[in-house]
DRENTI-907084 format. One record per atom (N, C-alpha, C, O, CB): residue in three letters; x, y, z. Coordinates in steps of 0.05 Angstrom, whole numbers, plus 5000, padded with zeros to 4 digits. Last residue first. Glycine has a CB too. Example, Ala and Ser with C-alpha at 12.3 -4.5 7.8 and 13.67 -1.06 7.14 Angstrom:
2
SER525749555142SER527349795143SER525850015157SER526850235161SER528249885114ALA526448865156ALA524649105156ALA526449345156ALA528549345169ALA522649115181
***
This chain:
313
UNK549647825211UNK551847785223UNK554047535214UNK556147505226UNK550847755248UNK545948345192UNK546447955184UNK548747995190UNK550148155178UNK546047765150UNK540548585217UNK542748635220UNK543648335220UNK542948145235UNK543248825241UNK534748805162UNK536548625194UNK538348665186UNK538948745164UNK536548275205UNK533049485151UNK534549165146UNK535349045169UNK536449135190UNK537049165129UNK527549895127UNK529349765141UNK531249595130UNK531449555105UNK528049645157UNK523250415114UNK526050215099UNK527050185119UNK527650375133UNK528350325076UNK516250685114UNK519450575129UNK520550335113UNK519450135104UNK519150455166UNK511951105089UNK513650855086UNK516150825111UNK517351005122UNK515250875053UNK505151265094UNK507651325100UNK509051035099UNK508050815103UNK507951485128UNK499951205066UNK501351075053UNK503751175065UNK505451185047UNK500851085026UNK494351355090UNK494851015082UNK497351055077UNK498250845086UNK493150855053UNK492451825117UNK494351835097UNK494951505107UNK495851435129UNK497052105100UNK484551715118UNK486851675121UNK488951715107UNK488551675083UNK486851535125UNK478451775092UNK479651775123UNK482451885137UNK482752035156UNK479751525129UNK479751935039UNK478352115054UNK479151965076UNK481252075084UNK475352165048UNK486251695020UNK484551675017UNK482351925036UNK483652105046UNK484551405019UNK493251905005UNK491251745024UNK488551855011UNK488552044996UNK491551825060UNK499752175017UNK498052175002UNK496551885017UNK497551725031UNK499252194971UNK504652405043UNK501652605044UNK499252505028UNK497252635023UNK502252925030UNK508252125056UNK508252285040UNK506052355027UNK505752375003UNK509652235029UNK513152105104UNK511252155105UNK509952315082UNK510052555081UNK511252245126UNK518551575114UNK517951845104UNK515051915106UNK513851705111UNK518751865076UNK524951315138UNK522151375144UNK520951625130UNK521951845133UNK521851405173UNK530151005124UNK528451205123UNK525951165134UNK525150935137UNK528251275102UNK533350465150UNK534550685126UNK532750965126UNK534251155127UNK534250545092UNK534450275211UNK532850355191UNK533850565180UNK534950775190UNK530250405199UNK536749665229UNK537949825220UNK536549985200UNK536649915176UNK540049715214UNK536549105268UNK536649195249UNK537049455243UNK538449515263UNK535249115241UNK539348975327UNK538548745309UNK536248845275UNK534848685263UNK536548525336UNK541249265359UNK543649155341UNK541948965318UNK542848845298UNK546248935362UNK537949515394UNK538849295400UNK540549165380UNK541248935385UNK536849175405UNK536649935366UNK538049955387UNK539149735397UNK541249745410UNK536750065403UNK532949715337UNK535449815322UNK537049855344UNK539449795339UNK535150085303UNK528649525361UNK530749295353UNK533349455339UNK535449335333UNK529349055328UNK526849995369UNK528049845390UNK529849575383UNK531649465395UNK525649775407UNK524750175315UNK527350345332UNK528850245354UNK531050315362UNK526450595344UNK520349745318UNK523449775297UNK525649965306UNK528049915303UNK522749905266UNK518049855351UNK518649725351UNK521249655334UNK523449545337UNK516949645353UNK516350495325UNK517650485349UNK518750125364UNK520050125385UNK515350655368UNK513250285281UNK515950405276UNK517450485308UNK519850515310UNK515550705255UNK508649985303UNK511249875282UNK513650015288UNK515649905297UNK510749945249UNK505150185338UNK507450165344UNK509949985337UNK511849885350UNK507050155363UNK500849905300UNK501150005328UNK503949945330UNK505049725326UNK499149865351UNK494949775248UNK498549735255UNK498649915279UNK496750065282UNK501149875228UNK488349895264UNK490449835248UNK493149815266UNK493349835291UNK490550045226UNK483349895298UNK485349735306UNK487749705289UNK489249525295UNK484349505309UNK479950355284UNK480350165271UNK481449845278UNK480849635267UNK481550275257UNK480950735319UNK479150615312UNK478850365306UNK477650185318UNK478650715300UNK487150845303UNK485450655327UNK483450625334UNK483050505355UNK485750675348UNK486150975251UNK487850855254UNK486850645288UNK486150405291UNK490351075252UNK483251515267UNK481351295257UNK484250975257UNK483450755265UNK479651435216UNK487051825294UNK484751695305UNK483251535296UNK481851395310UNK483451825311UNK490251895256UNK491751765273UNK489851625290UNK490251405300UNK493551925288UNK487152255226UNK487952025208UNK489151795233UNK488951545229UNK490552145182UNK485752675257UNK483952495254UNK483952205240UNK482352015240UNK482452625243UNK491152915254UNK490252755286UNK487652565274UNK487552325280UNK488653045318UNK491453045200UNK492652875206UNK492352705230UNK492852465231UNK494252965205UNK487453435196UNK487353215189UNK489552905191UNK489152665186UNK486953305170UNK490353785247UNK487553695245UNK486753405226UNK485653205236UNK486153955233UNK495753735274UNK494953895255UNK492453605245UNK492753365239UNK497854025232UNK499153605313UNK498053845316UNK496153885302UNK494554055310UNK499554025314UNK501353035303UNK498153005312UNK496953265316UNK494553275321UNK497552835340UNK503952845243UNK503253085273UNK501353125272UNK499753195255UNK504353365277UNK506352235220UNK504752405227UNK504352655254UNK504552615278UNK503152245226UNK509551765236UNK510151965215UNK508352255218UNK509552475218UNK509551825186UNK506751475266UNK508751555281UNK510351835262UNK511752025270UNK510751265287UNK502151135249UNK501651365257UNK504151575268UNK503551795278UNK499851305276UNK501150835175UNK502650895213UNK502851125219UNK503551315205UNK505850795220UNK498850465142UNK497350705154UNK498750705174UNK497950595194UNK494450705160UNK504750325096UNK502650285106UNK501850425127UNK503750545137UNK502650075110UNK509949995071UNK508150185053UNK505350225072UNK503450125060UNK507350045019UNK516549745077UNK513549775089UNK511750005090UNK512050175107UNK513549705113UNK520749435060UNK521049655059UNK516849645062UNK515249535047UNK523349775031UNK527349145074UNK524149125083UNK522649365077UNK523349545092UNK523849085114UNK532748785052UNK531649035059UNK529048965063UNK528248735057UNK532049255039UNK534148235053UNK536048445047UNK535348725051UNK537148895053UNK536848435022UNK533147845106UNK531648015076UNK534148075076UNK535948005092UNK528948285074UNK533047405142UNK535947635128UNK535047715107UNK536247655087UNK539247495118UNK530747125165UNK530646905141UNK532547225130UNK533347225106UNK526546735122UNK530447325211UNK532047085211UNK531846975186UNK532846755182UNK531246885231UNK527447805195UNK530247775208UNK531447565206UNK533847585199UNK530247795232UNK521947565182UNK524447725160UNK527147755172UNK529047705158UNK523648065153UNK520147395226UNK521047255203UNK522547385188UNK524747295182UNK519247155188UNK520647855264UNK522447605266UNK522347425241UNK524447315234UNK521647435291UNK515848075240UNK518648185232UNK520448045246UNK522648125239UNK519248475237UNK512447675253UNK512847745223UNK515447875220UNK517047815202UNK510647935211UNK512147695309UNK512147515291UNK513347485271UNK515047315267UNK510647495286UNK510548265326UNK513248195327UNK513847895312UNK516147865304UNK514048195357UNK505448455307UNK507548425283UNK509848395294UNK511748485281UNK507848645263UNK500448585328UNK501248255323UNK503348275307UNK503248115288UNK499048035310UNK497849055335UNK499649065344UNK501648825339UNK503948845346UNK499049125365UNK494649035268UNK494449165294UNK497249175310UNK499049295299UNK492148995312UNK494648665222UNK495748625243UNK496048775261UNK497748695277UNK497248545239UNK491449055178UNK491048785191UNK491848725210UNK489948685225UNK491748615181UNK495949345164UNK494449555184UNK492349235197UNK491949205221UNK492049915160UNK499449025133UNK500649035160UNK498949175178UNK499549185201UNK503349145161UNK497449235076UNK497148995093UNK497148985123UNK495048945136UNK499048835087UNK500249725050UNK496449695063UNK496449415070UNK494049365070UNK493349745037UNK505049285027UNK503549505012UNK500149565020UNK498249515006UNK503649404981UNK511349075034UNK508149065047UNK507249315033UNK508749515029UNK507749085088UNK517148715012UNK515948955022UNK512848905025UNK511948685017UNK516649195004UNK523748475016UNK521148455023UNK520248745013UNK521748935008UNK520548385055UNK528448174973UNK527648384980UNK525148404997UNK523648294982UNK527648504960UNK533547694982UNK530447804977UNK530347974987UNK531548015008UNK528247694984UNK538247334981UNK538547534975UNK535447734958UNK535147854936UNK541147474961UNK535846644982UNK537846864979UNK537847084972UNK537547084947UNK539146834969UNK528346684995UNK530646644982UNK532946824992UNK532747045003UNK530046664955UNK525446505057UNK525846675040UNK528746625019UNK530846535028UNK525846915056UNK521445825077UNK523945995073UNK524246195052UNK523446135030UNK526045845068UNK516945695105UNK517245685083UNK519245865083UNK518646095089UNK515145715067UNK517545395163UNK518645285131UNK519045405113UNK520845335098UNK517445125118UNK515745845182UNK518845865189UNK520145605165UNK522345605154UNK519545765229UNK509546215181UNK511045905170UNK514045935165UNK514746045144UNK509745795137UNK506246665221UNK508646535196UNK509246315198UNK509446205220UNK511246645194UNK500546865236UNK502646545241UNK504246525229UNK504146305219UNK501846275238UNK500347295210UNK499747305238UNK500547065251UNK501147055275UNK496847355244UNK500247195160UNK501847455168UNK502447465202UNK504247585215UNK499947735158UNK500446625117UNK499346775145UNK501847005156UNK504246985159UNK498846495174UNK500246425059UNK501946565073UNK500546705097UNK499346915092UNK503246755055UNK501046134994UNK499746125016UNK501046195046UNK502746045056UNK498745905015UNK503946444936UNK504346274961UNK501846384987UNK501246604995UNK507946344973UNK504746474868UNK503246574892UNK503346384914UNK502846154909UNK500146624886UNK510446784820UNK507946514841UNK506746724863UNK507246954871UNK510146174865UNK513246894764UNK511846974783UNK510146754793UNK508846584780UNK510547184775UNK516946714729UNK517846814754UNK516646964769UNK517647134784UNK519846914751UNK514646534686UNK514946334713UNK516846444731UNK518146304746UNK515946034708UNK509046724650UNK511546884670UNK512546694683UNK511046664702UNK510847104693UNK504346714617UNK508246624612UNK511146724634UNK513546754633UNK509446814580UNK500046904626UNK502247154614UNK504746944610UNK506947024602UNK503147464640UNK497946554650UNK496946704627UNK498546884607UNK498346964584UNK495146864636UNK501146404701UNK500746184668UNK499346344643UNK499646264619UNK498245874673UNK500446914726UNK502846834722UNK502846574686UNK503946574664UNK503746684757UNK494946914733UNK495247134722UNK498647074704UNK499247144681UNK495047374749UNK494646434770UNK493546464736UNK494646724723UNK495146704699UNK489846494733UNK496946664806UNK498546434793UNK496246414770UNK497246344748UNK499146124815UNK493746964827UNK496747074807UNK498046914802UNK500346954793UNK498747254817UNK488946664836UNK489147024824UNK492147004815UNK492547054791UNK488747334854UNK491446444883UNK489746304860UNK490046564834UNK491746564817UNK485846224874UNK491546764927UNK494246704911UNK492746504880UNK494046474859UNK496946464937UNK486446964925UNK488247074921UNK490547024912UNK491747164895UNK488347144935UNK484146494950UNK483246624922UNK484946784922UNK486046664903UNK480446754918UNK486246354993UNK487346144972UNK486546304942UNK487646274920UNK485545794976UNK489146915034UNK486846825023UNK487746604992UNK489346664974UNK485047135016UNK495247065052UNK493546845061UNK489946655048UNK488946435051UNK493146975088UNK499347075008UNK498047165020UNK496347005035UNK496046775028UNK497347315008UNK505347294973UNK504647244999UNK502847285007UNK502847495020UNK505547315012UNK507947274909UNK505647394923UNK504847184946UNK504046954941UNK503047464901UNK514847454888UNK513347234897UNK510047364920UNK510247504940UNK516047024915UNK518947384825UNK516747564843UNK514347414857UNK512547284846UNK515147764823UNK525447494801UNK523547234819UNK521047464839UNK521447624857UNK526446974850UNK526947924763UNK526847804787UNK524347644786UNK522147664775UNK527147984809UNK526848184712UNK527447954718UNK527947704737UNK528747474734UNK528447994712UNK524848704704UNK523748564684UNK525248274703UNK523348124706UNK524748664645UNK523449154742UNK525248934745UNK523848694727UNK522248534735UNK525548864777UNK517449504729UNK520649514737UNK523449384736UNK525449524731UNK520649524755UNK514249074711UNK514749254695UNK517449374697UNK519249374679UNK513049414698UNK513448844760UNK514548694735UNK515248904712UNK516848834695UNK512348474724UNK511549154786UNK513549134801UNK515149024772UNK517349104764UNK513148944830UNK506349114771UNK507749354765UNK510149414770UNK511249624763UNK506749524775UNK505048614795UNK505648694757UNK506948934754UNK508548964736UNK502648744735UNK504448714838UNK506848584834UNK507048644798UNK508948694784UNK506648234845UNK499448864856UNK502249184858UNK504148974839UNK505449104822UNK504449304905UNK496348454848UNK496048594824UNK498448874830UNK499049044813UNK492348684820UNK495448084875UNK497348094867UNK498948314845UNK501048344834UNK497047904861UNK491248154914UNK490747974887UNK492847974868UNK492347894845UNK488248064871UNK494548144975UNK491648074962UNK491647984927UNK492147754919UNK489648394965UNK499348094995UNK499848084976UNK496648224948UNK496448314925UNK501047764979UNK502048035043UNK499048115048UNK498948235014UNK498448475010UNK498348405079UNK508848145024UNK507048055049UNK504548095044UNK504748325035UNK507648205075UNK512248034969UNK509448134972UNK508948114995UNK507247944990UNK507548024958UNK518947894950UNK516147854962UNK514748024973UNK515848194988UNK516147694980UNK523647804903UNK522148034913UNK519447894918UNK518047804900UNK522048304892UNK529947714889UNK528547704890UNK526347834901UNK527048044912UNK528947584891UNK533548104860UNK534347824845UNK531547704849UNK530247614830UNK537247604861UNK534248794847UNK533048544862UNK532848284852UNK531748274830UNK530548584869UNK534049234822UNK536049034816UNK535948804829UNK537448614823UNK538449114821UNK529949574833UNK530649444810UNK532249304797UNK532349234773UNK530749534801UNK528149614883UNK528249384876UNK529149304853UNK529449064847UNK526549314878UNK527950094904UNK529050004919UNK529549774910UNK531349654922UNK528250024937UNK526750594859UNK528450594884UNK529050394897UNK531250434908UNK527750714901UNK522150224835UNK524450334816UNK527350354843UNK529250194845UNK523250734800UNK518550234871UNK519350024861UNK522550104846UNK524750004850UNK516949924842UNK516750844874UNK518050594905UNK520050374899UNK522150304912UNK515250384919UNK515650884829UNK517651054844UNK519150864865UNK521450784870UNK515951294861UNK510750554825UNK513450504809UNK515650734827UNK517450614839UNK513050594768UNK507850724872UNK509250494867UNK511550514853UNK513850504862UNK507750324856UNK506451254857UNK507651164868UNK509550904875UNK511850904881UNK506751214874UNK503251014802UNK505051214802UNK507551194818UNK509851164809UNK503751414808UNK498850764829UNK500850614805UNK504150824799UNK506450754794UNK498450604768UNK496551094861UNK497650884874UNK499850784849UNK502250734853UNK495150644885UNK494751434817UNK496551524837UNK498351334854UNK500751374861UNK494951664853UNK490951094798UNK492651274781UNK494551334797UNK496751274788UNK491451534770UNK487650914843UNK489150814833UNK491350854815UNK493350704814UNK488250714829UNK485251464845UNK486151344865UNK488551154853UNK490851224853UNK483751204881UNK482051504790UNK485051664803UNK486551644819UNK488751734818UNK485151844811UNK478551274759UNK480151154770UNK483351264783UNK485651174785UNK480250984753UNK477451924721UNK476651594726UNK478851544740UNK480851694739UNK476351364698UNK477452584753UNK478852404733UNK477752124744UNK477152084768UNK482352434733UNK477552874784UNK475552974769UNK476252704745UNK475252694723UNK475953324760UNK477652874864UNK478452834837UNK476052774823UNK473852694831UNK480552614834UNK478653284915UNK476353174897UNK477553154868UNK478153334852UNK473653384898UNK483053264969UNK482453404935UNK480153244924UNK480353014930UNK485353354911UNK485653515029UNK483353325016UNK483153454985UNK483253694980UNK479953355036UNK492753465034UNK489653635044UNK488653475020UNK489753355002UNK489054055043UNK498153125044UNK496753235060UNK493853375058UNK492553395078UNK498253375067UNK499553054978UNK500553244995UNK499353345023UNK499353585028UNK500853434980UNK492252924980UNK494352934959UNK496853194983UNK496153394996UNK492553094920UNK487252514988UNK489152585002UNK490652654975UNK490552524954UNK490252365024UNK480952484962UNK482652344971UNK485352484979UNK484952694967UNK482952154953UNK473952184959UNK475352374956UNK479552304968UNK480252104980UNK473352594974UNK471451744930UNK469951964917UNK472852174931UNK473952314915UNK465952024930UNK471051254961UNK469951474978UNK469751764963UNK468551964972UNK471851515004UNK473050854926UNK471350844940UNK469951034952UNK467550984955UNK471950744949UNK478350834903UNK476650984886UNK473550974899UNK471751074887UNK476850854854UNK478750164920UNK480250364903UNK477350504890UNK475450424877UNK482550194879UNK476249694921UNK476649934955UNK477850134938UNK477550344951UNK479449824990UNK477149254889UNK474749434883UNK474749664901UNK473049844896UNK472049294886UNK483949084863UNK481249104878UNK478949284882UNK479349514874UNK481749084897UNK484848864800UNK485249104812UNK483349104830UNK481049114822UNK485249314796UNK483048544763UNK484848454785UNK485748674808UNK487048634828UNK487548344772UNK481648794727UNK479748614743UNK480748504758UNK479448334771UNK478448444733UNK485448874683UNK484349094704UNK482548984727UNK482149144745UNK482549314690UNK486648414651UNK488748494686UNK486848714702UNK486748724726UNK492748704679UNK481648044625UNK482548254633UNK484548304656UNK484048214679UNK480648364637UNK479647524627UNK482647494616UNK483547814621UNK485947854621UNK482947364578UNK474847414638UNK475647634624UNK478047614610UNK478447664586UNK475747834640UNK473747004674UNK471547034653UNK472347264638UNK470547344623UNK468747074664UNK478247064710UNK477746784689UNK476346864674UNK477146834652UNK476546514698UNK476247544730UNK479247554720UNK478547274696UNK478347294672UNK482247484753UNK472547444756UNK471647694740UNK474747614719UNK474847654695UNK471348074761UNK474247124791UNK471747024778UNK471547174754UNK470647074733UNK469147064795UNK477347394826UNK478847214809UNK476547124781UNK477247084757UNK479846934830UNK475247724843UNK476147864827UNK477247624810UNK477847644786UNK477748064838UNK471547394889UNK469947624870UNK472347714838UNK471347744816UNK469347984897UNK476147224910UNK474247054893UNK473247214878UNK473747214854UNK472146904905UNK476447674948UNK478447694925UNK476947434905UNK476647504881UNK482147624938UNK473047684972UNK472747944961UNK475447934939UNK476148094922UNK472848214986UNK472947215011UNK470847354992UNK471447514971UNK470347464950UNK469247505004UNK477647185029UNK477447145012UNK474847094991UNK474646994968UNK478747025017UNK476147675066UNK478547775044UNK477747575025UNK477047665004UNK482147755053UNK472447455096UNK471747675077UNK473747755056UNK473247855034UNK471047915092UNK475847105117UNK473447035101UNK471947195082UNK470647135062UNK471846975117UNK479747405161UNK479647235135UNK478047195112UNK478847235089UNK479647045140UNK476947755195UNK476547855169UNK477547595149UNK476547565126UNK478548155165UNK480047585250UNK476447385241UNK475847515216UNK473747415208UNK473047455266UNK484347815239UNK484647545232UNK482247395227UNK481847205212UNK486047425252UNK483548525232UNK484348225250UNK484048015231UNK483348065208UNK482248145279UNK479749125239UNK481549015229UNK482148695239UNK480848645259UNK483549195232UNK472849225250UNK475849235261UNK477049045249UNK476048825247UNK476349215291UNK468849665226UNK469049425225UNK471749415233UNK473249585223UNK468349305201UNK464250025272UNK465849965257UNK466449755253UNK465449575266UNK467250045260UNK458950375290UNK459050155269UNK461350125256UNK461350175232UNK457250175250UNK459150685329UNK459350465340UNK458850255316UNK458550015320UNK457350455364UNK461551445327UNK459951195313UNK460650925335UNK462350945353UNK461251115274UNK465551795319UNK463751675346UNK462251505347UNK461451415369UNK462251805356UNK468351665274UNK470351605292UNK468451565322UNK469051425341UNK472851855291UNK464651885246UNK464951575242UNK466651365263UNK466651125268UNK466251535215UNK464352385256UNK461652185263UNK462651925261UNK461551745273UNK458852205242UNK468852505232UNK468652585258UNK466052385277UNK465952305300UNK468052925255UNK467552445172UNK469852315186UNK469452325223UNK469852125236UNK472952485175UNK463952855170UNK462652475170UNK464952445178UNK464652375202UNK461652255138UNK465953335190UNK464253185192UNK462752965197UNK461252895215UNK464053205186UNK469553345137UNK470953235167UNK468453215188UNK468853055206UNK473653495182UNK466053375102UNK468453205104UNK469353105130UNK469752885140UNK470553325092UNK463953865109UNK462553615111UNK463553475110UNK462153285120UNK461053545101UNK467854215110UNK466054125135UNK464153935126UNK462553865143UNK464554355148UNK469954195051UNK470754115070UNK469754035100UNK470553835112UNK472054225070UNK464254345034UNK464554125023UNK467354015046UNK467053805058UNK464954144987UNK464954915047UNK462254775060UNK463154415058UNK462754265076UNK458854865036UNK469955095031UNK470855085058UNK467154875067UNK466954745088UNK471755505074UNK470954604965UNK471154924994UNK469954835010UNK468954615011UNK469755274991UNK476654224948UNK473854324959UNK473154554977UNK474354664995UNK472854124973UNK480154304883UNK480254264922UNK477754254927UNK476354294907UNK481654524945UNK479553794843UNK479854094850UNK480154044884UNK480253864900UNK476854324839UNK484653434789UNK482553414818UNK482453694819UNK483953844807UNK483853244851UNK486752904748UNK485453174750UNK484153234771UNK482153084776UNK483853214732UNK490952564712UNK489752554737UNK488652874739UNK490053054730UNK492052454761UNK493452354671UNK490652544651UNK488852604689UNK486552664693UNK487552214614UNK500152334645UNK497652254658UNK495452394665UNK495952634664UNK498052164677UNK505152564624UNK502852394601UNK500252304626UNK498352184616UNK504752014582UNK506452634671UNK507152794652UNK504552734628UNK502652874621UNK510452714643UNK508452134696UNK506152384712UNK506052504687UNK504152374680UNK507252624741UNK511551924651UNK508951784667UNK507451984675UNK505352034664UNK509451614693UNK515552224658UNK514552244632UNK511052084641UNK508852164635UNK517052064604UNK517751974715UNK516552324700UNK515152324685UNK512852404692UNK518152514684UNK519551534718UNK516651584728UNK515551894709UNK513551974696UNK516651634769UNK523151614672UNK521251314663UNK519051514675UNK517451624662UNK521850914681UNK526651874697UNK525651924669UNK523951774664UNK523151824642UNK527251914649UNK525851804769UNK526651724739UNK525251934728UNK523552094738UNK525751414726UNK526352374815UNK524652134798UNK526252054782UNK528152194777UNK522052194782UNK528652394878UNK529452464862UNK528052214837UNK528551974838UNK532452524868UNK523652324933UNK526452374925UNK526552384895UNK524352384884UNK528552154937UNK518652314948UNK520452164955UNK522552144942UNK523451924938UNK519751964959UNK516052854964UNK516852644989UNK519852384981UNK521752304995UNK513452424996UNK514153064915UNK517053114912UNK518352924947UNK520752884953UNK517753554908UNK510252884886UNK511652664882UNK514452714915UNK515752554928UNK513152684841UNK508353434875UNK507153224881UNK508352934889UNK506852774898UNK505753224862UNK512653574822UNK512653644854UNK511153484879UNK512353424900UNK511653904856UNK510253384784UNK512753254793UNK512753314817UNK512853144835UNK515353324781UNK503353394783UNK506153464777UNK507553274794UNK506853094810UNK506953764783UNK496253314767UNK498553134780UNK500353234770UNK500153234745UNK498752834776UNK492153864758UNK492753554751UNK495753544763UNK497153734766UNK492653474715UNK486154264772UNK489254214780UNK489553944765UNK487653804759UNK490054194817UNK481354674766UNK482254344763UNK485154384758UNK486154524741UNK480654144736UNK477955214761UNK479755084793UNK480554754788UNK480354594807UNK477155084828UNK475655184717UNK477255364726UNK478955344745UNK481155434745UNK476255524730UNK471754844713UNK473954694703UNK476454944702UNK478554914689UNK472954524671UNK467754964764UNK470354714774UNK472254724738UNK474354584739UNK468454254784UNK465855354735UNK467655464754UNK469155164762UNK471655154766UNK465955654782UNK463155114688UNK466155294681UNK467155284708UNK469555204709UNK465955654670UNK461054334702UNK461354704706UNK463854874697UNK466154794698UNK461354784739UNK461253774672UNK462953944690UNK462454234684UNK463354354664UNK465953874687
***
């Protein structure tokens, strides 16, 4: 590393954080002790950024989100389980899309991180925040689109005691955290076989569960009145959904329109949160927040949240 980037290297504060409200002492001391390091890019390295983003959006080589991806998910999670049995390592459970493009969203504008595995540094961060706020007293707590299970350990960290359950459709995947679960001694963690796009009305949610989705639900494009009728009638207790939606976002402002545009590119999630404003009107749930909190990868801010709840009558 050059003097002039280690003159312009920034690392991760509290403020950074500050979308989603007021931290533990737990997360703090976390950002605090964490070694995340990024610079900005100038203004050549930004035009080339938006650039390839701009080519990709004219491009004709995309891969669209859906249901014919099965096969590749459970490609790509085999891959981790394989690495996981022959290691006994947890980091190998961590999927490989992390830390992919080299650059990444912080507070809205693009930063070049200078640090190993930062993406994920950040995702772990957040999480616990998320986790801490909404679940730590949670009796129980499911995963939708769960992939290798690996947000749920962190979840375990939080709520040393709830029932933690990974929802997913690929068999390698839930395979993945039910070893992960007999390795560690946990029997309050499983993995369930789980279609996002056919729910199974057998498999019933426990008393008094928490849901939430973490980058899943961009899979299901517009196909999510399904899914959020399952959570309605099985009465989560709350819903709280971590994923690329475009309704948080202003489209005035440049990276953000391009984030909304690759979104339909893509075929990701569509008119989640305005479906949810219509069932709120309709008495039939009731959203706690919506927030937008600037953080994502080089295409996209991946990660605005909405908190909901059915309305249990």
């Amino acid at each position: 590393m050059n003097n002039d980037v280690k003159e312009n290297l920034f690392k991760i504060e509290l403020e950074d954080f500050s979308s989603l409200g007021e931290l533990s002492l737990f997360v703090k001391n976390i950002i605090k002790e964490s070694d995340l390091k990024y610079s900005f890019p100038d203004t050549k390295q930004r035009d080339d950024v938006l650039l390839k983003i701009i080519k990709y959006l004219f491009s004709s080589d995309i891969i669209y989100a859906g249901s014919h991806r099965k096969n590749q998910w459970e490609d790509g999670w085999a891959e981790n389980l394989n690495e996981y049995l022959e290691s006994g390592n947890l980091e190998s459970i961590v999927p490989k899309y992390f830390d992919k493009h080299g650059l990444q969203r912080l507070k809205g504008k693009l930063i070049i991180p200078q640090s190993d595995n930062f993406e994920i540094g950040i995702v772990r961060i957040f999480q616990y925040i998320i986790f801490e706020k909404y679940f730590i007293n949670s009796k129980n707590v499911y995963e939708f689109g769960a992939g290798t299970g690996h947000n749920l350990l962190r979840l375990r960290e939080v709520n040393k005691n709830a029932s933690l359950y990974s929802m997913e459709w690929a068999k390698s995947g839930v395979e993945i955290i039910n070893s992960v679960a007999k390795n560690l001694g946990d029997n309050k963690l499983s993995g369930i076989c789980f279609n996002n796009f056919i729910p199974d009305y057998n498999i019933k949610l426990q008393p008094d569960s928490s849901v939430y989705t973490f980058a899943a639900l961009e899979q299901l494009g517009g196909n999510t009145d399904n899914l959020i009728n399952y959570w309605i009638t099985n009465k989560a207790s709350i819903v709280i959904n971590i994923e690329p939606m475009a309704e948080p976002l202003d489209d005035s402002e440049l990276l953000q329109y391009l984030s909304i545009k690759y979104f339909e590119k893509r075929g990701y999630l569509k008119d989640y949160i305005e479906k949810l404003k219509i069932l709120e009107k309709e008495g039939r749930v009731i959203i706690h927040d919506v927030t937008r909190t600037g953080i994502g990868s080089l295409f996209i801010e991946g990660y605005s949240i909405i908190a909901w709840s059915p309305v249990i009558g």
